[in-house]
LUMVO-990616 format. One record per residue (C-alpha): x, y, z. Coordinates in nm, 2 decimals, padded with zeros to 4 digits. Layout:
// LUMVO-990616
{node {X Y Z}}
...
// end
This chain:
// LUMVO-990616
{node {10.95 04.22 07.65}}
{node {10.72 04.51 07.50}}
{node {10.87 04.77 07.72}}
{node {11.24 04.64 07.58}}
{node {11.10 04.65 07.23}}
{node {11.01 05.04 07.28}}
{node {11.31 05.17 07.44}}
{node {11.52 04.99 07.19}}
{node {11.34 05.17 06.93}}
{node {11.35 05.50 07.11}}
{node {11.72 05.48 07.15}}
{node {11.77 05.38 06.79}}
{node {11.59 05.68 06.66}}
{node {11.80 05.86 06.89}}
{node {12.09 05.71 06.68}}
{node {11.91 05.72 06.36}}
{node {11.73 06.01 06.36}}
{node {11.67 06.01 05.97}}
{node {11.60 05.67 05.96}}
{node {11.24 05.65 05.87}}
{node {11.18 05.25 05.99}}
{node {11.28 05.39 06.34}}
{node {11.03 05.73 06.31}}
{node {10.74 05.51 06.21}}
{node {10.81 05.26 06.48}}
{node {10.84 05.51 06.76}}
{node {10.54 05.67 06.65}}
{node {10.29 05.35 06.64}}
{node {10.45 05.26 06.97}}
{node {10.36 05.58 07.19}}
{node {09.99 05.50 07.00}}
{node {09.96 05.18 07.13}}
{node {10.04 05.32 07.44}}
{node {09.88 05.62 07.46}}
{node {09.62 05.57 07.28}}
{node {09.67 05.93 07.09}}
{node {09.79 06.08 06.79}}
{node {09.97 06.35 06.94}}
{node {10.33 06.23 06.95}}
{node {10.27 06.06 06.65}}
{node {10.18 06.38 06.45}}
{node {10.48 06.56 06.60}}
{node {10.73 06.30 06.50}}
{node {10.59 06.30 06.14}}
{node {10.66 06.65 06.10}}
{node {10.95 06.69 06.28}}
{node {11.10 06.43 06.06}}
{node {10.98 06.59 05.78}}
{node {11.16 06.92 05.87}}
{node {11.46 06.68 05.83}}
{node {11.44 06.43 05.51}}
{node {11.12 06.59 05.34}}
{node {10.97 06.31 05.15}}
{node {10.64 06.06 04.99}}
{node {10.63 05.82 05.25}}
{node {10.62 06.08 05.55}}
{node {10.39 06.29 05.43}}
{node {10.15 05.99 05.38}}
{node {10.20 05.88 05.70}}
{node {10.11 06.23 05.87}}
{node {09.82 06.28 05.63}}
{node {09.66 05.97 05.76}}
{node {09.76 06.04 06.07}}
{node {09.55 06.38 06.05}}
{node {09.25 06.18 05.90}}
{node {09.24 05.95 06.20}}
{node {09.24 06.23 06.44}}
{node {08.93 06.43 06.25}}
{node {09.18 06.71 06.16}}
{node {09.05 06.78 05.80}}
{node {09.20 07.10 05.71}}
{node {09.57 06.95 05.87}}
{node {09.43 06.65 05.62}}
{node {09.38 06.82 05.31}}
{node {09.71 07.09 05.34}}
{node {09.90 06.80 05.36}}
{node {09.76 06.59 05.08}}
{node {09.85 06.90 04.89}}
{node {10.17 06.88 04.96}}
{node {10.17 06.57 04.84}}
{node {10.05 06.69 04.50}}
{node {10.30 06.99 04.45}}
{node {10.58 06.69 04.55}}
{node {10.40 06.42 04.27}}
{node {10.19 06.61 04.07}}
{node {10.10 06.36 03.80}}
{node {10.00 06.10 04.05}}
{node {09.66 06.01 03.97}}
{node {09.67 05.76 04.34}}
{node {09.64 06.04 04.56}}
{node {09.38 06.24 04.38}}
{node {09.13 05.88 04.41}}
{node {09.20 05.87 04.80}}
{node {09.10 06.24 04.84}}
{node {08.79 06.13 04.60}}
{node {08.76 05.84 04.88}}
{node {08.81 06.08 05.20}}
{node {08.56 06.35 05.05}}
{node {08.28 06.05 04.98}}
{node {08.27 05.94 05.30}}
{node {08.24 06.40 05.40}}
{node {08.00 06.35 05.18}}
{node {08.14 06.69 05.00}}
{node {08.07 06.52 04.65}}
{node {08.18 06.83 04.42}}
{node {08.48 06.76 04.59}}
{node {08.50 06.40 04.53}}
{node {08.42 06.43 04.19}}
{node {08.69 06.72 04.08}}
{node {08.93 06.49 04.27}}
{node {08.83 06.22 04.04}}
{node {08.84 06.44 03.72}}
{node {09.13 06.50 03.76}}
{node {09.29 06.14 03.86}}
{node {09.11 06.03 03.49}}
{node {09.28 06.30 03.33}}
{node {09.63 06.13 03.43}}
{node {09.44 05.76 03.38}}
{node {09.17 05.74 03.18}}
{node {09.13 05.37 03.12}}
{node {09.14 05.32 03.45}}
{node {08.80 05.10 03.56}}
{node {08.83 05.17 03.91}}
{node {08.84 05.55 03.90}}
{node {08.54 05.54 03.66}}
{node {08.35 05.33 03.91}}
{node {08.46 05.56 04.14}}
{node {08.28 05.84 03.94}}
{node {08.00 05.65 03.91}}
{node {07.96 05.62 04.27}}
{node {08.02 06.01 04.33}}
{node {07.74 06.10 04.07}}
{node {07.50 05.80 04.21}}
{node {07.55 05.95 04.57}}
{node {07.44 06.30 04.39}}
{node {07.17 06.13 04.24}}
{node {07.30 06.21 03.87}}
{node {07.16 05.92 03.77}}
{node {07.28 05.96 03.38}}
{node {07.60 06.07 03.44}}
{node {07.65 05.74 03.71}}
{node {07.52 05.51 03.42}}
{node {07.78 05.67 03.18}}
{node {08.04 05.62 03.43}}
{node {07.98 05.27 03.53}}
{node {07.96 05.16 03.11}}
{node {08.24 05.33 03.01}}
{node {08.42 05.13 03.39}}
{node {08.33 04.78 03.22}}
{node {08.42 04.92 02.88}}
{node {08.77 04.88 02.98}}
{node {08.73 04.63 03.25}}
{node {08.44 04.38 03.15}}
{node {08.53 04.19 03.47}}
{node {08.44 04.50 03.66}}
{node {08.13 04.28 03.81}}
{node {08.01 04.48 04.13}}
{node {08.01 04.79 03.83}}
{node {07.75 04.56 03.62}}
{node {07.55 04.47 03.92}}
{node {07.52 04.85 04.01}}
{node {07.47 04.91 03.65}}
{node {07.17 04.73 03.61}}
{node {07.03 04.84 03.96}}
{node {07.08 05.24 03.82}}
{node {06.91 05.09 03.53}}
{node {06.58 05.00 03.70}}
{node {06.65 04.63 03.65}}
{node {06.66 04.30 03.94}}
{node {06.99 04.12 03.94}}
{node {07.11 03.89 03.62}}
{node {07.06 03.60 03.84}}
{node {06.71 03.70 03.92}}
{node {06.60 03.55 03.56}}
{node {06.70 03.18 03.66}}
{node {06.42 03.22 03.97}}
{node {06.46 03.12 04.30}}
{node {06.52 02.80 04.48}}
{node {06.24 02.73 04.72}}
{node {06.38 02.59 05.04}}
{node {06.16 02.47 05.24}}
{node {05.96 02.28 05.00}}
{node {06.31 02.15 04.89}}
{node {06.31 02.06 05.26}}
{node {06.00 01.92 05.30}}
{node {06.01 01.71 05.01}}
{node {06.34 01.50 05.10}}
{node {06.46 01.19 05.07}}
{node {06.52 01.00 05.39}}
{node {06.74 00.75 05.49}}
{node {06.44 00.42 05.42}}
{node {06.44 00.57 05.08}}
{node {06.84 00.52 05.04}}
{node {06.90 00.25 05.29}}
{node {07.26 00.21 05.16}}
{node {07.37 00.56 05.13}}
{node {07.51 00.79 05.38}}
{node {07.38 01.11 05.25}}
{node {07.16 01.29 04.92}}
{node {07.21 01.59 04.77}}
{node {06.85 01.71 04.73}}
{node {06.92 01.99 04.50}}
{node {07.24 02.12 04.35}}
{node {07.23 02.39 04.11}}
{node {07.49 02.58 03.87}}
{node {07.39 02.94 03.72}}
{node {07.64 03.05 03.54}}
{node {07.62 03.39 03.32}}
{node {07.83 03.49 03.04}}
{node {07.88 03.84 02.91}}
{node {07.97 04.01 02.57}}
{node {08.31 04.08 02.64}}
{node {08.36 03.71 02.80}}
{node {08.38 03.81 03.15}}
{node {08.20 03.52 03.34}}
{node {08.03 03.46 03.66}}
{node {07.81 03.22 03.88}}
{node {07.61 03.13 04.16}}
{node {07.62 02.73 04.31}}
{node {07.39 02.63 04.53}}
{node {07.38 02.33 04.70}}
{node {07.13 02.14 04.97}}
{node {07.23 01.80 05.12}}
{node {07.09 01.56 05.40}}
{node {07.28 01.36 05.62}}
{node {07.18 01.04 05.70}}
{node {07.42 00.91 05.93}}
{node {07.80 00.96 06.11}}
{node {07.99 00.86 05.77}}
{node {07.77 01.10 05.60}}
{node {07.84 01.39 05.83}}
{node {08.21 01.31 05.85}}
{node {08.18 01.35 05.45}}
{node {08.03 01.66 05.46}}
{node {08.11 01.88 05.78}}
{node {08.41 02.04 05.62}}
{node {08.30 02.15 05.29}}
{node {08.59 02.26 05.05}}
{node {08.53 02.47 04.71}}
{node {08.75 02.37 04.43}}
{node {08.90 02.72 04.27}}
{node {09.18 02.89 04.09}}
{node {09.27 03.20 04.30}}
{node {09.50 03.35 04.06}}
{node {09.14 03.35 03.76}}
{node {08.90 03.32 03.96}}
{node {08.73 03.52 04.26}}
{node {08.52 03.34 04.52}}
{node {08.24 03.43 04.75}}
{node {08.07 03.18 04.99}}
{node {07.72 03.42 05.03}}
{node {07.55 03.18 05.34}}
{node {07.62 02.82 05.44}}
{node {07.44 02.73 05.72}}
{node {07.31 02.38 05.92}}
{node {06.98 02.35 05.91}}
{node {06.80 02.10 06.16}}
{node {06.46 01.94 06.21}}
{node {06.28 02.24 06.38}}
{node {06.41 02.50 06.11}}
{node {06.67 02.67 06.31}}
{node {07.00 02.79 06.12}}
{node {07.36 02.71 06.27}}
{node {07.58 02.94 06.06}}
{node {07.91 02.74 05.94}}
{node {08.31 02.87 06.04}}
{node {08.39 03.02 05.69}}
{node {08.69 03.10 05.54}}
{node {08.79 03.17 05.18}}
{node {08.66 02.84 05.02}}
{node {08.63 02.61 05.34}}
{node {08.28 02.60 05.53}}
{node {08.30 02.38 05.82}}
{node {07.94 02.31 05.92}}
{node {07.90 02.31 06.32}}
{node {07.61 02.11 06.51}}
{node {07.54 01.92 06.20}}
{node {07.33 01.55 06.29}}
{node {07.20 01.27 06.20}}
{node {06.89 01.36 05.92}}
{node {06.97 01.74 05.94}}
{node {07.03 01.94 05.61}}
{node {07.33 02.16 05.53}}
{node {07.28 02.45 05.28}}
{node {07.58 02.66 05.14}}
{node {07.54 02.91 04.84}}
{node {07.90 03.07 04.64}}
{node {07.94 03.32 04.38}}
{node {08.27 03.26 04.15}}
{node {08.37 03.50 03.95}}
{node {08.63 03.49 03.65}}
{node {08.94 03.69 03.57}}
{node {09.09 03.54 03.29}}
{node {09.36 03.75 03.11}}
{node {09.55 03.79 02.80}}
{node {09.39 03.55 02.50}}
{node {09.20 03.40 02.71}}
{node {08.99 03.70 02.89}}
{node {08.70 03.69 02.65}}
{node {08.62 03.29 02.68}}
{node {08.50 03.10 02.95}}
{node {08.45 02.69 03.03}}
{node {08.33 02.50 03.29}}
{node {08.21 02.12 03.36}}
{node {07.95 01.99 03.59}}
{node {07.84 01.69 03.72}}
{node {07.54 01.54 03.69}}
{node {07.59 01.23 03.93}}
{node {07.80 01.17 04.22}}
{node {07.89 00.89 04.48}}
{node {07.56 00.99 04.66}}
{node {07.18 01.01 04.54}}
{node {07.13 01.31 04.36}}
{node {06.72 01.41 04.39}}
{node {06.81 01.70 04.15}}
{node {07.08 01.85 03.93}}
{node {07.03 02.14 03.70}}
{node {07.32 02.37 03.51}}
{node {07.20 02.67 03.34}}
{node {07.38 02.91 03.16}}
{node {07.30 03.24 03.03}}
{node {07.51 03.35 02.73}}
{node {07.46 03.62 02.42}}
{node {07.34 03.55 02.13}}
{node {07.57 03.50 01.83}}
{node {07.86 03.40 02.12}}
{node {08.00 03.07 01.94}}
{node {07.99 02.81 02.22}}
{node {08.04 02.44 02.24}}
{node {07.91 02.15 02.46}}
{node {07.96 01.77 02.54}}
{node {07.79 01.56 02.72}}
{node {07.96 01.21 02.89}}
{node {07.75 00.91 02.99}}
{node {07.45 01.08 02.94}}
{node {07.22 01.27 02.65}}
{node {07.04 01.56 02.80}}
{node {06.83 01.77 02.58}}
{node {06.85 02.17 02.71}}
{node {06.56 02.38 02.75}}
{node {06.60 02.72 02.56}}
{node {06.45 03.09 02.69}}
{node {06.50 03.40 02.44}}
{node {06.59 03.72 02.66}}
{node {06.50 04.00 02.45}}
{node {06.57 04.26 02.72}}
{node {06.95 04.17 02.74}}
{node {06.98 03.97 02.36}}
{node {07.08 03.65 02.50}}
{node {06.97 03.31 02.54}}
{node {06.88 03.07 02.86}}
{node {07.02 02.76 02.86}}
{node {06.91 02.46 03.10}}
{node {07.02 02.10 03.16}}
{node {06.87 01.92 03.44}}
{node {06.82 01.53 03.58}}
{node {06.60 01.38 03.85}}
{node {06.65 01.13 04.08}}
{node {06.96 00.98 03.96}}
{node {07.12 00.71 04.20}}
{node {07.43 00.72 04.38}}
{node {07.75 00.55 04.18}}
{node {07.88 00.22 04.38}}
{node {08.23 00.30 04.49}}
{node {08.44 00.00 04.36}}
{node {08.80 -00.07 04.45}}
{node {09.05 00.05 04.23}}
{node {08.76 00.20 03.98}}
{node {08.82 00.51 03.73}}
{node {08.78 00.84 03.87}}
{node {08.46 01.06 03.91}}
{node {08.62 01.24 03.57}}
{node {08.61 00.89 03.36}}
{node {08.31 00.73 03.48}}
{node {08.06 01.02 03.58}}
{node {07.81 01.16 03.39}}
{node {07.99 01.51 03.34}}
{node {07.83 01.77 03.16}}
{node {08.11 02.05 02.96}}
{node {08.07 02.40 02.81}}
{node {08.32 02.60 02.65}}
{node {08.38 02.89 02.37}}
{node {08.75 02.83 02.32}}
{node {08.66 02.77 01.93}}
{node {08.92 02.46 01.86}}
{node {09.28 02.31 01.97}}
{node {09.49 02.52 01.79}}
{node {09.36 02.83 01.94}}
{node {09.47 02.68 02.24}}
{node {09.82 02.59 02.13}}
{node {09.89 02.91 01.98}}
{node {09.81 03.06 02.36}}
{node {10.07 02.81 02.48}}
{node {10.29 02.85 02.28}}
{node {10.29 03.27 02.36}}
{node {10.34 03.19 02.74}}
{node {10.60 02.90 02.72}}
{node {10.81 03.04 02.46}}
{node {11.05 03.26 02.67}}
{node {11.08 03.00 02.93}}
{node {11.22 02.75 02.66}}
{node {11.47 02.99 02.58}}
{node {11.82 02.93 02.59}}
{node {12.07 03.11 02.85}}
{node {12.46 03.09 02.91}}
{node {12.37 02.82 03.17}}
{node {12.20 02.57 02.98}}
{node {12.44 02.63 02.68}}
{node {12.74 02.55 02.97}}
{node {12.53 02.25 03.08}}
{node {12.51 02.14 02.74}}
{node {12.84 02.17 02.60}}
{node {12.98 01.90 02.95}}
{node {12.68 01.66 02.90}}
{node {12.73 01.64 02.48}}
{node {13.14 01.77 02.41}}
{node {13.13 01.65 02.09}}
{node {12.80 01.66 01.94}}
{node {12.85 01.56 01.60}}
{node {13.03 01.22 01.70}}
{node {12.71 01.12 01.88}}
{node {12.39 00.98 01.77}}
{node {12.05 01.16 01.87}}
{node {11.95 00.86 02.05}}
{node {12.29 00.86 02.27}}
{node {12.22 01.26 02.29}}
{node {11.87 01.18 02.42}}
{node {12.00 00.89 02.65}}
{node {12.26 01.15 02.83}}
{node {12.04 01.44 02.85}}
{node {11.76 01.20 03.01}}
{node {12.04 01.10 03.25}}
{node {12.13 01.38 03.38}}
{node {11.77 01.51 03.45}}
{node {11.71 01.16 03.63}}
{node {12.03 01.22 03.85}}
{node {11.99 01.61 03.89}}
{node {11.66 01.76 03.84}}
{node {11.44 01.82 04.15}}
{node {11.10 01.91 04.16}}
{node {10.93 02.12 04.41}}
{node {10.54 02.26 04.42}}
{node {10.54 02.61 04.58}}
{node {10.26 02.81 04.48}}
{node {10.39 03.16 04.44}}
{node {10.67 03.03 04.18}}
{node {10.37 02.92 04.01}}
{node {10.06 02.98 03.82}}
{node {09.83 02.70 03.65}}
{node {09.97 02.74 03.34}}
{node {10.26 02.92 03.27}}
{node {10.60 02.69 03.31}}
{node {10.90 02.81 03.49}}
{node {11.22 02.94 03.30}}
{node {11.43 02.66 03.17}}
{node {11.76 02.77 03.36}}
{node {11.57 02.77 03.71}}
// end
């Protein structure tokens, strides 16, 4: 079948010979086959000879690259820019390709130049920050990284990086570290909740909130099994997230058992499924989620946690760091917890904590409220009231309430003599024909979490 699959290609680039599907194709097959960029190179440049172009010259340029020729590399690349001068792209990847040489004047002119065409661009300023780190500029790198999450305050491996250039541990470092064994050691076991099938022994929530509103956090999460229901509960272990806001990293989720020893857990994006796990063992998992909120609502942030669950909890705790003078509300549901407050000087904000102990399991009952209604849920926000939040609404849905030539057609058939109707019978007929002809379907890239789809559609 592979061997049809060539030939078929060869002999349509016979046919086709300025077809550039057909170039590329022939060219990643003789690799596969031969294991060489040879043939490849040579097709490249023959086809350039012929239809001189972008995408061909990007193609050979890696091509060169991949085959250590670095002066075939770099020629090319400048053809590149004599063909798309003000393309600040290619200048970044030479930035990229000279990093790794390690030729950092290089690198760094490259990138001069790329922020001369872009220069709000975060990721070529982080780029420059890099370049001058790897020189050990240490000044100019700082410069570079602040003025990255000057126009990008969601830039957050720039602020981690920032701070390290800076002489300082990790944000997170301030909230102090969980102590795992002695979390461990210190269990509940299944005599001390007879009727339970599992206990989280310590779930935790550190959330930190910048100037500009860019937010992040780190969950961690330790829970024992105490029998089959409780490890069918808890052996595939999905994270509730927005991917189109929000980015999500699952840092270690492991099984641990009696003797210590780790099983690491099948991960991927937000599902852990935790292998080996048994009776009385523990499973650990620690995330990072990080925010990308845009438009009116990229400098706020909210959250909710929760305090109680359908198991034993031996310890919940939320803490939040957040600036000072950043207007923020809370609420608390089915429970009044006072938080504990810690001044930061250093970075002129404020530690906030809320934690419980030993709070029992809620009874599952037939037909009951959800966890949402009944729990004792714990919410932060600094969205300042309701009508901020309408007026945001109102920006996204507005064009898709628009009219168009095909409601107005729909319209005039349903209702052909409006004024001769009442607005109840214009109500009834409209409802009536969205009963008998609307469908609706759930596909996620039509889709965000907020924003509706055009009326007409």
């Amino acid at each position: 079948m592979q061997d049809k699959v060539i030939s078929t290609t060869r002999e349509a680039r016979k046919q086709f010979p300025l077809s550039w599907t057909y170039t590329e194709l022939a060219a990643a097959f003789d690799f596969q086959t031969t294991r060489k960029r040879d043939t490849m190179i040579s097709l490249y440049s023959k086809y350039l000879k012929q239809a001189y172009g972008e995408a061909p010259l990007v193609s050979l340029a890696k091509a060169y690259l991949e085959d250590s020729k670095i002066k075939e590399w770099q020629k090319t690349f400048d053809e590149l820019l004599m063909l798309s001068p003000s393309s600040p792209g290619f200048h970044y990847q030479m930035a990229n390709v000279y990093t790794q040489l390690e030729q950092y004047d290089k690198a760094e002119k490259e990138m001069l130049t790329a922020l001369k065409f872009c220069p709000s661009c975060n990721t070529y300023w982080s780029k420059l920050g890099e370049i001058h780190r790897s020189k050990k500029d240490i000044p100019s790198s700082i410069k570079a990284y602040e003025k990255a999450l000057a126009y990008s305050p969601t830039d957050y491996d720039a602020r981690a990086i920032l701070r390290e250039l800076q002489g300082k541990k990790s944000i997170f470092s301030v909230f102090g570290e969980t102590n795992i064994d002695s979390l461990i050691k210190a269990a509940p076991t299944a005599k001390d909740h007879p009727e339970a099938s599992a206990a989280i022994v310590s779930d935790k929530v550190r959330r930190v909130v910048y100037e500009q509103g860019a937010s992040e956090s780190v969950n961690e999460s330790i829970i024992r099994v105490f029998n089959e229901k409780g490890i069918d509960y808890f052996k595939e272990y999905r994270i509730g997230f927005n991917g189109n806001s929000q980015g999500l990293t699952i840092e270690k989720a492991v099984t641990i058992k009696a003797d210590g020893k780790e099983i690491r857990a099948d991960i991927n994006r937000n599902m852990a499924v935790f292998k080996g796990l048994e009776t009385n063992d523990f499973l650990y998992i620690k995330y990072r989620m990080r925010n990308y909120n845009t438009g009116k609502l990229a400098k706020h942030v909210w959250d909710e946690y929760y305090f109680n669950r359908f198991f034993p909890v031996t310890h919940a705790e939320y803490a939040l760091i957040i600036p000072k003078g950043m207007q923020f509300t809370t609420s608390q549901q089915a429970m009044d917890i006072s938080a504990k407050e810690l001044d930061l000087p250093d970075i002129n904000s404020t530690l906030f904590s809320w934690s419980i102990n030993k709070e029992p399991g809620i009874v599952y009952e037939a037909d009951m409220p959800s966890l949402s209604e009944v729990g004792k849920v714990f919410r932060f926000t600094t969205i300042p009231n309701w009508n901020f939040l309408v007026d945001w609404y109102a920006e996204l849905a507005q064009s898709k309430a628009q009219s168009s030539y095909e409601i107005q057609e729909v319209v005039k058939s349903l209702i052909p003599q409006q004024d001769k109707l009442s607005t109840q019978e214009k109500i009834r007929k409209v409802f009536q024909f969205i009963t008998d002809n609307i469908r609706y379907s759930s596909v996620s890239f039509r889709k965000s979490a907020f924003i509706p789809q055009k009326a007409r559609d």
